[in-house]
PDB file of N, CA, C and O in Angstrom, chain B, residues numbered from 101:
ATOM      1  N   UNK B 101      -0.827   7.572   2.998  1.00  0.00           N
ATOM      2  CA  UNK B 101      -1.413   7.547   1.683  1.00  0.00           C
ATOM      3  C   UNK B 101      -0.329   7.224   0.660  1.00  0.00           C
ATOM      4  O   UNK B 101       0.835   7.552   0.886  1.00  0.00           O
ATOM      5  N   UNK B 102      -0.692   6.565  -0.501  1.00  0.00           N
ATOM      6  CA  UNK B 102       0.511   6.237  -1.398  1.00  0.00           C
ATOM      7  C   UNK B 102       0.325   7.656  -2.586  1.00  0.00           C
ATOM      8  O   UNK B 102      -0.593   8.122  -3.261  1.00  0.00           O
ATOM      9  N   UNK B 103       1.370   7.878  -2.411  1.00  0.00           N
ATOM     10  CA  UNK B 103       1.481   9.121  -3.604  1.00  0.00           C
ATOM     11  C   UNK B 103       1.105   8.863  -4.738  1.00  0.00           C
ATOM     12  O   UNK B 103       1.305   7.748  -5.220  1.00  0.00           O
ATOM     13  N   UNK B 104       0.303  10.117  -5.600  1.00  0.00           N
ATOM     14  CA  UNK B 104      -0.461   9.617  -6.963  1.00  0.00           C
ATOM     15  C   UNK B 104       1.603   9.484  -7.527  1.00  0.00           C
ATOM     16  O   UNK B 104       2.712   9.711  -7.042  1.00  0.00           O
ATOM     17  N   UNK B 105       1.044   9.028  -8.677  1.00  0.00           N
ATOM     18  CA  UNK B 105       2.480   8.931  -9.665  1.00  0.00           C
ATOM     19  C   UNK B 105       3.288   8.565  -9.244  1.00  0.00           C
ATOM     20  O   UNK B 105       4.303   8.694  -9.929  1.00  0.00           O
ATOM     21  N   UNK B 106       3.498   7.709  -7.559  1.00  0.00           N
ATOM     22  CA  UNK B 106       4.843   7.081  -7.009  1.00  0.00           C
ATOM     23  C   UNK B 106       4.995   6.059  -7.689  1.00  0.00           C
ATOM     24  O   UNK B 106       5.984   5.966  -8.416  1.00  0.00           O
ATOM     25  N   UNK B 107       3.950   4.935  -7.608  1.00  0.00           N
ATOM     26  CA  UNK B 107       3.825   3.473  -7.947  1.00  0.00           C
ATOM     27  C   UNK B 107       4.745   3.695  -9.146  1.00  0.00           C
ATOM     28  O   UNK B 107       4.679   4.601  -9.977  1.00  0.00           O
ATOM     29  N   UNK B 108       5.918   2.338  -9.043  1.00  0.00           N
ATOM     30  CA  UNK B 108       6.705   1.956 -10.191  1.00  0.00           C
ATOM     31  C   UNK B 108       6.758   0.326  -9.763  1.00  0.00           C
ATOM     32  O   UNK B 108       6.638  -0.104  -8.616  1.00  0.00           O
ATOM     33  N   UNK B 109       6.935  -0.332 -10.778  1.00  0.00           N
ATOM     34  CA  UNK B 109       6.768  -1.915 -10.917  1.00  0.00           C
ATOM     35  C   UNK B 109       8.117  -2.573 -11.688  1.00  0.00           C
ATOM     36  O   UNK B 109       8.375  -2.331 -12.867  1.00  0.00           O
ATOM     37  N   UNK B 110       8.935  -3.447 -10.826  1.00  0.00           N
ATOM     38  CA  UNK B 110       9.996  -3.902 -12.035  1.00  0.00           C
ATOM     39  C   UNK B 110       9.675  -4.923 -12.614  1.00  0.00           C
ATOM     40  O   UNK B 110       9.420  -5.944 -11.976  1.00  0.00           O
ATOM     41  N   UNK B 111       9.601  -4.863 -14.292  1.00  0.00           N
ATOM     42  CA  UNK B 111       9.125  -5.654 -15.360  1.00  0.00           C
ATOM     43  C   UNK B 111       9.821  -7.028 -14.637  1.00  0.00           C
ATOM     44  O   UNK B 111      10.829  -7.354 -14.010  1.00  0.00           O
ATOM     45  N   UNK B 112       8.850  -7.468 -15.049  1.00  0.00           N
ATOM     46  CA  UNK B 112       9.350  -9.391 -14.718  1.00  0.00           C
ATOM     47  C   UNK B 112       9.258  -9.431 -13.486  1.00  0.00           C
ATOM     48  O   UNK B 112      10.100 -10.201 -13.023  1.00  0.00           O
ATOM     49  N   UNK B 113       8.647  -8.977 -12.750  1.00  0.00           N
ATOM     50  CA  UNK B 113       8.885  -9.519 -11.017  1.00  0.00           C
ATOM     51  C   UNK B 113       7.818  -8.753 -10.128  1.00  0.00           C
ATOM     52  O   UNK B 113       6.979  -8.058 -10.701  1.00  0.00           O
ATOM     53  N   UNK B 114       7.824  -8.852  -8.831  1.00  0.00           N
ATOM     54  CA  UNK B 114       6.727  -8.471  -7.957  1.00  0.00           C
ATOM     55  C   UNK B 114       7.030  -7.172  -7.432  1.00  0.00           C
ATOM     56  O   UNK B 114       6.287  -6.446  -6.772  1.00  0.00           O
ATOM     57  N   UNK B 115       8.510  -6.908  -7.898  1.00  0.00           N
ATOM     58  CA  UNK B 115       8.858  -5.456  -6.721  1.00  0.00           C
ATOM     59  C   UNK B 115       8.407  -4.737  -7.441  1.00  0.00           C
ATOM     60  O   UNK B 115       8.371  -4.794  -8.670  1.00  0.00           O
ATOM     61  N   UNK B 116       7.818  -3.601  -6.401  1.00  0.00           N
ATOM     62  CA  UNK B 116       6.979  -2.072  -6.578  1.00  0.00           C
ATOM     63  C   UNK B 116       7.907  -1.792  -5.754  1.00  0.00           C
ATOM     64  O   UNK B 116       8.674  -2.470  -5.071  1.00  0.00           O
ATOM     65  N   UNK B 117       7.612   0.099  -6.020  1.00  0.00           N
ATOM     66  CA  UNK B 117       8.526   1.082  -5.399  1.00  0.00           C
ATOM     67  C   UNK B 117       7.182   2.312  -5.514  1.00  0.00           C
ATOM     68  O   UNK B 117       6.508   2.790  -6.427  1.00  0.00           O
ATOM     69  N   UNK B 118       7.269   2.461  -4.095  1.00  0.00           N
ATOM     70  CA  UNK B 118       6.370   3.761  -3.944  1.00  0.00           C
ATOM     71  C   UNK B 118       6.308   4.434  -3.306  1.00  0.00           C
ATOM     72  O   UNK B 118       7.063   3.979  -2.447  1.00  0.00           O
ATOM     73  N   UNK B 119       5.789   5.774  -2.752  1.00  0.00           N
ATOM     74  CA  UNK B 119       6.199   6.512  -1.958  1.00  0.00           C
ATOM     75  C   UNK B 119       4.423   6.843  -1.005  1.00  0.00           C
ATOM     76  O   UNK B 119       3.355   7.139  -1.541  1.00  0.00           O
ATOM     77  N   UNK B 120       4.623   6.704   0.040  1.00  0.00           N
ATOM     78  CA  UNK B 120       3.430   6.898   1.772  1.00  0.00           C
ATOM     79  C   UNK B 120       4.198   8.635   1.535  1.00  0.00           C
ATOM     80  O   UNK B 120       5.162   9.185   1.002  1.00  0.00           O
ATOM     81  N   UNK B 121       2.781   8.978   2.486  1.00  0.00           N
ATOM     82  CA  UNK B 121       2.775  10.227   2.756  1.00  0.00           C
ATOM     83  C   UNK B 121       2.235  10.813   3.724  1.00  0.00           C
ATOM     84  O   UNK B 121       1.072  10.438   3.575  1.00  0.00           O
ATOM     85  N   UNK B 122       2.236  11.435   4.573  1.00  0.00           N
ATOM     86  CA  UNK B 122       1.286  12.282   5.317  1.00  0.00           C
ATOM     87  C   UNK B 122       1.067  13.589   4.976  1.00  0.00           C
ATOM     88  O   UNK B 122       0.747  14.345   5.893  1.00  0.00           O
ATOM     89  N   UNK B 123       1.191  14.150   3.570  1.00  0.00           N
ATOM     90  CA  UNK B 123       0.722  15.124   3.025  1.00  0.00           C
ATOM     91  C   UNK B 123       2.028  16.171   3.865  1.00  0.00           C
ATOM     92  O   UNK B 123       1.757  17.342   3.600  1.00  0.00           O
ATOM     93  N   UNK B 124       2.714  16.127   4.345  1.00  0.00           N
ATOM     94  CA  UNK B 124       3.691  16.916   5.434  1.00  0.00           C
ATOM     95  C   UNK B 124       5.296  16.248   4.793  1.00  0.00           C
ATOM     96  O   UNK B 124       6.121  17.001   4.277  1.00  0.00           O
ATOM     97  N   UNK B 125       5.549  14.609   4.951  1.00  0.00           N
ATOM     98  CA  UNK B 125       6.419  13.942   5.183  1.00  0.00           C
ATOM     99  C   UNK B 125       6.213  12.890   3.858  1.00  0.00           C
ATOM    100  O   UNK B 125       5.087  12.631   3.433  1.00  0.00           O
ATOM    101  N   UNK B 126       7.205  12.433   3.382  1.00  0.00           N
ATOM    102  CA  UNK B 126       7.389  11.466   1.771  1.00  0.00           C
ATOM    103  C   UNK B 126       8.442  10.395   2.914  1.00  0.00           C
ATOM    104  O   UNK B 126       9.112  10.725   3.893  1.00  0.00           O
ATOM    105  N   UNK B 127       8.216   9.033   2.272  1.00  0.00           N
ATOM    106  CA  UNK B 127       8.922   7.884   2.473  1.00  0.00           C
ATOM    107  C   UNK B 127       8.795   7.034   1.644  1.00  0.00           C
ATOM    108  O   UNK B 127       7.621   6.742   1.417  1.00  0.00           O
ATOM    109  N   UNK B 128       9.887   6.253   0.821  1.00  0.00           N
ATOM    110  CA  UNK B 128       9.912   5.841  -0.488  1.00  0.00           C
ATOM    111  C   UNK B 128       9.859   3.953   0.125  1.00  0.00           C
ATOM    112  O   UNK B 128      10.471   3.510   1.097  1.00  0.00           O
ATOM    113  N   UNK B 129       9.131   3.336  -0.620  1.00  0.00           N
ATOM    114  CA  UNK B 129       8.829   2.338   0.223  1.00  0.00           C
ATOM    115  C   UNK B 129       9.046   1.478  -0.346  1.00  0.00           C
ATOM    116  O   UNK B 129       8.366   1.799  -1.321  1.00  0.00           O
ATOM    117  N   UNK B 130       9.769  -0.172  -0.822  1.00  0.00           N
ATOM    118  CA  UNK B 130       9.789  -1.030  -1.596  1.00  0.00           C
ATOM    119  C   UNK B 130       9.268  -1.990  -1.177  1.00  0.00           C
ATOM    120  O   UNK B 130       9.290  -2.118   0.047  1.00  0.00           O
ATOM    121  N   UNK B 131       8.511  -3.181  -2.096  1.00  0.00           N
ATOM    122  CA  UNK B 131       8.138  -4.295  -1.178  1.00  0.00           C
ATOM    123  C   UNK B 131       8.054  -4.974  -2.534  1.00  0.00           C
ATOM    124  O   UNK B 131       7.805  -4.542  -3.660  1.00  0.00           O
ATOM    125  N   UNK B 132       8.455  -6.648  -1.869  1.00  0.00           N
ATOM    126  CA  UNK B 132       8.281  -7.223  -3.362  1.00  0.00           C
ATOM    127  C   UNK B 132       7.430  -8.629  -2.908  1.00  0.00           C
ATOM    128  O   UNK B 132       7.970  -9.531  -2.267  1.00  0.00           O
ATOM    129  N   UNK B 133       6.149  -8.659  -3.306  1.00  0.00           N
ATOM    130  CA  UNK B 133       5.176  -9.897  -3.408  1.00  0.00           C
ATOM    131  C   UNK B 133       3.713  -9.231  -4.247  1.00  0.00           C
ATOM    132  O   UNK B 133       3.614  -8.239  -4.970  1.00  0.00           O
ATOM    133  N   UNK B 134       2.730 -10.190  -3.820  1.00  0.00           N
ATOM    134  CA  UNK B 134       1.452  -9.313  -4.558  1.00  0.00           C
ATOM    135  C   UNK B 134       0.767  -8.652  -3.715  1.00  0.00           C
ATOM    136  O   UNK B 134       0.718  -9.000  -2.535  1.00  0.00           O
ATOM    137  N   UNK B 135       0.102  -7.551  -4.197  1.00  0.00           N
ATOM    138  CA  UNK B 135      -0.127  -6.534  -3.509  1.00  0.00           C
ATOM    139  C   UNK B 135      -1.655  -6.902  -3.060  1.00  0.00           C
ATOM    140  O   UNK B 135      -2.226  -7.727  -3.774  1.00  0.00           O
ATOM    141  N   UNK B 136      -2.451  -6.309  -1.820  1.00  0.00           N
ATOM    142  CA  UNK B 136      -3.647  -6.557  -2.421  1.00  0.00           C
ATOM    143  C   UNK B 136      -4.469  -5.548  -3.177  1.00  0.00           C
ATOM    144  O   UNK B 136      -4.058  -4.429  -3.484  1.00  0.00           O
ATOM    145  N   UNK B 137      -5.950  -6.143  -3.521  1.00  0.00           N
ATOM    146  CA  UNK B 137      -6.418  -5.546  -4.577  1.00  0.00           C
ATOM    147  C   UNK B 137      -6.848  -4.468  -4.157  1.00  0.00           C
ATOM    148  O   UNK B 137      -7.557  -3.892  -4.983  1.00  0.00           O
ATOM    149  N   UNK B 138      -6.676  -3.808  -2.947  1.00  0.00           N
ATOM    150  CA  UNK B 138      -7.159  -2.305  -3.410  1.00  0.00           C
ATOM    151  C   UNK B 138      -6.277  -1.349  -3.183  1.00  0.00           C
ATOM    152  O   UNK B 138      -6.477  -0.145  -3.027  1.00  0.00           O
ATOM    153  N   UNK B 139      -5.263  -1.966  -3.173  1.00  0.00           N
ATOM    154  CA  UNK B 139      -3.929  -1.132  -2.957  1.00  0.00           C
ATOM    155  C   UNK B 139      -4.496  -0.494  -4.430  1.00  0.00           C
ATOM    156  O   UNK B 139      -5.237  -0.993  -5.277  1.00  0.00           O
ATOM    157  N   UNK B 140      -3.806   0.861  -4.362  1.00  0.00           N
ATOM    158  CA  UNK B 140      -3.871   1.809  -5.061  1.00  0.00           C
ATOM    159  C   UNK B 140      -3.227   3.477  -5.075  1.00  0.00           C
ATOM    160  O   UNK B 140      -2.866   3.934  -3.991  1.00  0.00           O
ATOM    161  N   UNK B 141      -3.118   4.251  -6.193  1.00  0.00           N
ATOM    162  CA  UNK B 141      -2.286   5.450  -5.957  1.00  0.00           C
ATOM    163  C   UNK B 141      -3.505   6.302  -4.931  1.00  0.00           C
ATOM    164  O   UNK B 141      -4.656   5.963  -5.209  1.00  0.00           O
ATOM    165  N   UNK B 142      -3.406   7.139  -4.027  1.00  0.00           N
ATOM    166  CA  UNK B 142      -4.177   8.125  -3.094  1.00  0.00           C
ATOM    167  C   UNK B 142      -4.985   7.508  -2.417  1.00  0.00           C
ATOM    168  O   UNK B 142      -5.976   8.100  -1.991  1.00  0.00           O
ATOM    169  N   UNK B 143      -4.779   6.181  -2.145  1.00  0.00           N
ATOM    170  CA  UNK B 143      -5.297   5.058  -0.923  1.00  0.00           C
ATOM    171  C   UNK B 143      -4.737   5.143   0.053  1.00  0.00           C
ATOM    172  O   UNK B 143      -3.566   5.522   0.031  1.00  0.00           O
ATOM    173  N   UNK B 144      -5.358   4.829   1.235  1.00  0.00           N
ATOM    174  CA  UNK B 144      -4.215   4.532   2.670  1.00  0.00           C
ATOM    175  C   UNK B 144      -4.218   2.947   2.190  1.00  0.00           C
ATOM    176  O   UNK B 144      -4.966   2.152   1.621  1.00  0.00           O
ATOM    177  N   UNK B 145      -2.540   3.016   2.948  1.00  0.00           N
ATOM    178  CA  UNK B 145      -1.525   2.035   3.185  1.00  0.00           C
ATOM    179  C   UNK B 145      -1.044   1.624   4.373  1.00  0.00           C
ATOM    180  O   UNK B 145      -0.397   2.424   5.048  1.00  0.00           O
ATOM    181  N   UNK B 146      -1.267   0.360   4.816  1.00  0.00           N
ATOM    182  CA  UNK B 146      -0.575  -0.141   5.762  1.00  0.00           C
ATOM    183  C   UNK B 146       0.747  -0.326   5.889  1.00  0.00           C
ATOM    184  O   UNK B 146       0.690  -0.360   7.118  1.00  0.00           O
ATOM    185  N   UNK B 147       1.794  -0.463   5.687  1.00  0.00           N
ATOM    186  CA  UNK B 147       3.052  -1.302   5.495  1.00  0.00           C
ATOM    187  C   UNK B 147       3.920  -1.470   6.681  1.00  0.00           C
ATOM    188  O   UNK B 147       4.159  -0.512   7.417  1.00  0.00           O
ATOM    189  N   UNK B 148       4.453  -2.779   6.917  1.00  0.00           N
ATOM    190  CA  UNK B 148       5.327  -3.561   7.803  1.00  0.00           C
ATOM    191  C   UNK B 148       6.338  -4.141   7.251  1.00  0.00           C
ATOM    192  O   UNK B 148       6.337  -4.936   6.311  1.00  0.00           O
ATOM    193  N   UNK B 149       7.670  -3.511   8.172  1.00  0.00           N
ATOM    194  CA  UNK B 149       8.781  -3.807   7.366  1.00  0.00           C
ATOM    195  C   UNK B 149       9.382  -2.701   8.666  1.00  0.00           C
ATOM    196  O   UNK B 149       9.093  -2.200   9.753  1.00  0.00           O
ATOM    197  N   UNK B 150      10.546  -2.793   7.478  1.00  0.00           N
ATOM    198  CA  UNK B 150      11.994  -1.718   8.562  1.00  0.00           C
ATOM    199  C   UNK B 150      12.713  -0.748   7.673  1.00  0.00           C
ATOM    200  O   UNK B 150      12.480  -0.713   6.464  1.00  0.00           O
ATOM    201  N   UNK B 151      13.547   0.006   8.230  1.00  0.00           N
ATOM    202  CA  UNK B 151      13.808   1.298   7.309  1.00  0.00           C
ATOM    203  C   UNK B 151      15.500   0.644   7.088  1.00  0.00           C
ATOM    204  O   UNK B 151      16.270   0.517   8.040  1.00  0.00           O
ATOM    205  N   UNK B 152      15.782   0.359   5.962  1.00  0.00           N
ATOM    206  CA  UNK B 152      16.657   0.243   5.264  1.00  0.00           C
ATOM    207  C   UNK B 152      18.752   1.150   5.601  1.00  0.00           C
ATOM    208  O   UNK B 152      18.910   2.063   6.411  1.00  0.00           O
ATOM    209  N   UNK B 153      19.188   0.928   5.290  1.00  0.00           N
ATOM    210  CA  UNK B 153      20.380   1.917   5.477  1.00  0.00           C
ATOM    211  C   UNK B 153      20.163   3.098   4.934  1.00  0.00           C
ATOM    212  O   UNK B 153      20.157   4.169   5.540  1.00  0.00           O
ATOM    213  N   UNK B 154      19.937   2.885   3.499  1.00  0.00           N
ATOM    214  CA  UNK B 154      19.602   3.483   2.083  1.00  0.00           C
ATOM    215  C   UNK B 154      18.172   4.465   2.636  1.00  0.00           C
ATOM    216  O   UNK B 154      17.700   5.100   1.693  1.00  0.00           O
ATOM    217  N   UNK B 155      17.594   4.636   3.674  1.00  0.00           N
ATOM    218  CA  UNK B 155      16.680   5.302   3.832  1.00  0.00           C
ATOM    219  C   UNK B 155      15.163   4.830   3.126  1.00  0.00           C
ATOM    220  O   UNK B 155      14.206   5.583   2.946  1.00  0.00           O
ATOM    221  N   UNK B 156      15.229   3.508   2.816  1.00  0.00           N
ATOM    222  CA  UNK B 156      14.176   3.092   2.071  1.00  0.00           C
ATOM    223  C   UNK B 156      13.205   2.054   2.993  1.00  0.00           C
ATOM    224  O   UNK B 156      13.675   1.106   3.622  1.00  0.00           O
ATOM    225  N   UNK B 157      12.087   2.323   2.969  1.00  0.00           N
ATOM    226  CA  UNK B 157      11.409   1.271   3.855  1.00  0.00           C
ATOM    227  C   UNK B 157      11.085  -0.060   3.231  1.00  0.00           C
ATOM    228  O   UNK B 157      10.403  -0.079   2.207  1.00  0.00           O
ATOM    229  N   UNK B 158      11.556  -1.254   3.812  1.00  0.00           N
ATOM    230  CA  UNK B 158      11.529  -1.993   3.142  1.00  0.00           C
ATOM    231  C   UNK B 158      10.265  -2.905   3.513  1.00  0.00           C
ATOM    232  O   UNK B 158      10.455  -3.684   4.446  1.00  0.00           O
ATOM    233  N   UNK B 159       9.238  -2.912   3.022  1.00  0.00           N
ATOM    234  CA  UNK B 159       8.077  -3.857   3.550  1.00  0.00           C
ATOM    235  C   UNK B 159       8.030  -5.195   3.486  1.00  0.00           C
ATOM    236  O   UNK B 159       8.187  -5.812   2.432  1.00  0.00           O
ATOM    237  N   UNK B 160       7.868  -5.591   4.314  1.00  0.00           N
ATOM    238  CA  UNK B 160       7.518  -7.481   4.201  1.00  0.00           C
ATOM    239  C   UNK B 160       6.081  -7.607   4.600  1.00  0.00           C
ATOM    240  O   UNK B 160       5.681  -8.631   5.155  1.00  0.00           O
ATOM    241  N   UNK B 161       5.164  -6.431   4.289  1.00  0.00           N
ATOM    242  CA  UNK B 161       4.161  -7.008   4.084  1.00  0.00           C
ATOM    243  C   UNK B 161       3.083  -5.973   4.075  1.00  0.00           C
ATOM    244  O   UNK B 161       3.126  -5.189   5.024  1.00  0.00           O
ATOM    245  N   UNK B 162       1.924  -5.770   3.021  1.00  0.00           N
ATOM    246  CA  UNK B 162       1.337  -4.757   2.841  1.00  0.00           C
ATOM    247  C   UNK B 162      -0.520  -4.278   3.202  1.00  0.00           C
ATOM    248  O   UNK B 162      -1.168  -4.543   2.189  1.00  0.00           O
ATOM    249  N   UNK B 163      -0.872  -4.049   3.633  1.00  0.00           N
ATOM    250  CA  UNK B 163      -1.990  -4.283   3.813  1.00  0.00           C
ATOM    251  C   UNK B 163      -3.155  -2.815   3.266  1.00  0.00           C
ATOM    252  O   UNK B 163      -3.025  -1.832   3.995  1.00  0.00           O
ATOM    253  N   UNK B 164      -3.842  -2.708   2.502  1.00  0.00           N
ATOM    254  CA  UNK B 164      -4.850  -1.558   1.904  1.00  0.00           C
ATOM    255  C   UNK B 164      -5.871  -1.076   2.631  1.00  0.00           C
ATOM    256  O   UNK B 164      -6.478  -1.978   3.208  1.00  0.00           O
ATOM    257  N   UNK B 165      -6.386   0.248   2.866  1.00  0.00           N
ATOM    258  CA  UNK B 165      -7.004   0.316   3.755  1.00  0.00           C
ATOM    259  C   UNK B 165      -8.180   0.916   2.982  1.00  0.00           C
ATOM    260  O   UNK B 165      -8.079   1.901   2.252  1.00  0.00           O
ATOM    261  N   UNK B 166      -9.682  -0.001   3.287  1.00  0.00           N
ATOM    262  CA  UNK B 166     -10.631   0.155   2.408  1.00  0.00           C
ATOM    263  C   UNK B 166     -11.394   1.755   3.290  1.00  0.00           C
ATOM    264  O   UNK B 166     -11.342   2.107   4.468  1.00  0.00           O
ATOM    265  N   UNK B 167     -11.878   2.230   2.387  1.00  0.00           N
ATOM    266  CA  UNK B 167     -12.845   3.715   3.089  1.00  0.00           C
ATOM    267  C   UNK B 167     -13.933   3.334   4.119  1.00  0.00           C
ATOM    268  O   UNK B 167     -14.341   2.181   3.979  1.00  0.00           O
ATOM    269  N   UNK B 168     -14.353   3.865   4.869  1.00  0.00           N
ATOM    270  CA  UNK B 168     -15.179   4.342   5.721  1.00  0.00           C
ATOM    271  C   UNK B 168     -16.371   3.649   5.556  1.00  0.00           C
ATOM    272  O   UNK B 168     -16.892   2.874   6.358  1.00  0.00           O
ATOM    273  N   UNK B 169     -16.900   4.097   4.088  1.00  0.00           N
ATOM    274  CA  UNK B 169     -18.201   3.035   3.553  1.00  0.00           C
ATOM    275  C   UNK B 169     -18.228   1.622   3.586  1.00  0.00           C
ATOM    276  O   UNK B 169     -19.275   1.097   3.964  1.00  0.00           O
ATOM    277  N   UNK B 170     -17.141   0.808   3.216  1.00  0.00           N
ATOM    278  CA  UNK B 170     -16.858  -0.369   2.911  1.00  0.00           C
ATOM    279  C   UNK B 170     -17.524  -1.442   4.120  1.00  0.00           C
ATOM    280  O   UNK B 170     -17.345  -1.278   5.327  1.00  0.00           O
ATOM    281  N   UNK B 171     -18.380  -2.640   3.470  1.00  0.00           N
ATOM    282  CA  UNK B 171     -19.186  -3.000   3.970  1.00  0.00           C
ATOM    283  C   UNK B 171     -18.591  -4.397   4.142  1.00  0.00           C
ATOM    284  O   UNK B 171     -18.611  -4.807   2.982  1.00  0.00           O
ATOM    285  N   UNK B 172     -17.995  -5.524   5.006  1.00  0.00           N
ATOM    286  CA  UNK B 172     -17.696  -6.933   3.974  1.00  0.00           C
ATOM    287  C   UNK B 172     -19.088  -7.833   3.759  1.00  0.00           C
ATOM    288  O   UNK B 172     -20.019  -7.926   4.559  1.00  0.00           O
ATOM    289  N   UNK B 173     -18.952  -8.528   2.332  1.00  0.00           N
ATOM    290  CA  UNK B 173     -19.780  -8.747   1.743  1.00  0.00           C
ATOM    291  C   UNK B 173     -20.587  -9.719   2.611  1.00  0.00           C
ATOM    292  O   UNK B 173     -21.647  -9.862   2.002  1.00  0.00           O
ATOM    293  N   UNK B 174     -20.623 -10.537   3.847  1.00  0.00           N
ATOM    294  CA  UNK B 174     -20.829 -11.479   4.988  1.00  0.00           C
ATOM    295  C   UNK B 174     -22.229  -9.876   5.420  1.00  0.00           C
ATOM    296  O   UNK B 174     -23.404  -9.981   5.069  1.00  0.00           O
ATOM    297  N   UNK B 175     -21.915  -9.132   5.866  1.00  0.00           N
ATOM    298  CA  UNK B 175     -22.390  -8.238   6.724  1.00  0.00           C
ATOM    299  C   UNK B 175     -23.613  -7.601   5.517  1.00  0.00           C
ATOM    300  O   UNK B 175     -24.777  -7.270   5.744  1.00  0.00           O
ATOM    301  N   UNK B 176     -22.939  -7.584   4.349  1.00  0.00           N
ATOM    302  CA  UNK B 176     -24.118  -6.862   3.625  1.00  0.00           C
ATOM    303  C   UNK B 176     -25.342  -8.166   3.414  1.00  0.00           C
ATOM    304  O   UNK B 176     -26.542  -7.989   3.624  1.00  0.00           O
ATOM    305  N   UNK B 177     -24.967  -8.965   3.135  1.00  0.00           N
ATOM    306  CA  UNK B 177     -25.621 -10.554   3.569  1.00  0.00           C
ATOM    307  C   UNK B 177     -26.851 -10.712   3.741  1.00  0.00           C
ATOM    308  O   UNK B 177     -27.852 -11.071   3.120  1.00  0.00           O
ATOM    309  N   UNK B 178     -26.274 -10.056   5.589  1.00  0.00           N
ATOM    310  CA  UNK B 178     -27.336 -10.887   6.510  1.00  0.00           C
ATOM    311  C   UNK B 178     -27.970  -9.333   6.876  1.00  0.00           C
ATOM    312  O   UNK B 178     -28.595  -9.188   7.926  1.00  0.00           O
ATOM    313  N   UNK B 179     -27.845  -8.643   6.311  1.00  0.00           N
ATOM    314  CA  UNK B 179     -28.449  -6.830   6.312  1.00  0.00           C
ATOM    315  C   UNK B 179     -29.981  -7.160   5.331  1.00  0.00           C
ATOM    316  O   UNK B 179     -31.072  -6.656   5.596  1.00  0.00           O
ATOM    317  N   UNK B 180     -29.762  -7.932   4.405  1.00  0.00           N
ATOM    318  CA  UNK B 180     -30.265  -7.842   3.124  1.00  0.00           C
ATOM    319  C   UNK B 180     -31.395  -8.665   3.549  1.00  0.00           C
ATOM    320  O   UNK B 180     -32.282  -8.958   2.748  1.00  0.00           O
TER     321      UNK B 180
END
């Protein structure tokens, strides 16, 4: 999960800095491109990447993980 109040953004550019959680364990995570759109604070998070020297995970690539309900719009479609 991405921690509420982790998300930080550096002005002028794509890098975010945020921190995953398992409610137990914190890991501070950087990744710099666009995020997708449902990335969000108290969302699950995918992230791929490697853990840094610095103890920082560095992602090359992010993926959002939609809830349980989430339908894709193809499927609600041909439901309808």
């Amino acid at each position: 999960m991405v921690e509420k109040g982790s998300v930080h953004r550096a002005p002028g550019s794509l890098e975010v800095n945020f921190v995953v959680t398992d409610f137990r364990h914190e890991l501070p995570v950087r990744y710099t491109g666009v995020l997708p759109d449902l990335f969000r604070e108290g969302q699950g998070v995918i992230a791929h990447g490697r853990i840094g020297t610095n103890g920082v995970f560095v992602a090359d690539e992010e993926l959002a993980k939609h809830d349980e309900k989430y339908m894709p719009p193809e499927v609600l479609l041909r439901r309808a």
